[in-house]
N, C-alpha and C positions, 0 to 999 in steps of 0.2 A: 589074556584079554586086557586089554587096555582102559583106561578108564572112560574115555569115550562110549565105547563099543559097549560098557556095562550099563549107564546111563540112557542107552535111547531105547524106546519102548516097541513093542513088536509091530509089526502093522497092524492094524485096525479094519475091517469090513465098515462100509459106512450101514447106519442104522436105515432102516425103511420103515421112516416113521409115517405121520397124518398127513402132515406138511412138506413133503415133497414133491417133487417130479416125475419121480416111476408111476407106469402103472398101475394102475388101484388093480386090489381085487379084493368087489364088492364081497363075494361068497366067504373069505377068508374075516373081513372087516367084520360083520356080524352088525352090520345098522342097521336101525330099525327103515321102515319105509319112507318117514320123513328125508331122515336122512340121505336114503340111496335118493330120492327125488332132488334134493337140493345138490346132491354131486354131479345128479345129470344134468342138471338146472344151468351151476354156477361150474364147473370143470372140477378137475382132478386137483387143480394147485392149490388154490385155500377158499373154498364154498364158506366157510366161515367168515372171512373177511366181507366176501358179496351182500351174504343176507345180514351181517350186522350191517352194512353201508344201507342196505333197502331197507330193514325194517326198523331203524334207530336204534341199536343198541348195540352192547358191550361185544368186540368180537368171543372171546369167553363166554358170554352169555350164549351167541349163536353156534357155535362150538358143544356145547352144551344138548343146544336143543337137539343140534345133526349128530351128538353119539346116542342120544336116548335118556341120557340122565336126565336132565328133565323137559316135562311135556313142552311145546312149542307153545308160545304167547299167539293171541289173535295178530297181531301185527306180524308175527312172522310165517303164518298159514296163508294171510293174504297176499304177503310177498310172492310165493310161489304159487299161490293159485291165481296173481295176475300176470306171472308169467307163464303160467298152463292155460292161461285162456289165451284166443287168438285176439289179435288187435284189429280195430277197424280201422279201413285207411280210408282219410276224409280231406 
């Protein structure tokens, strides 16, 4: 074996983390209802990003709120409950 060939590392399975592309599955994730609300809300690619954009704050923070570790601020409840309500067109 050459010294190349000792050197490179085996192939690697890519991770299916939070913040990907694939498919979620909700049943496997284990979020609470906030959460599963804001994934159907904001999409599968980073709901975190969205509701930190709408409700001011840190994406981490909204990260945060959508695994459950901590409870949801009022400004981030209002977020999705002004995109659960319907709009009026005027």
């Amino acid at each position: 074996m050459s010294m190349a060939e000792s050197c490179t590392l085996p192939p690697v399975r890519p991770r299916r983390t939070r913040r990907n592309r694939f498919l979620r599955n909700l049943r496997q994730e284990n979020l609470p209802p906030f959460g599963r609300v804001c994934v159907a809300l904001f999409g599968i690619d980073k709901p975190g990003l969205a509701l930190a954009q709408k409700a001011g704050c840190t994406t981490r923070q909204a990260d945060l709120y959508i695994d459950g570790s901590t409870p949801p601020s009022y400004e981030a409840l209002m977020v999705v409950l002004d995109e659960l309500r319907p709009r009026r067109r005027g």
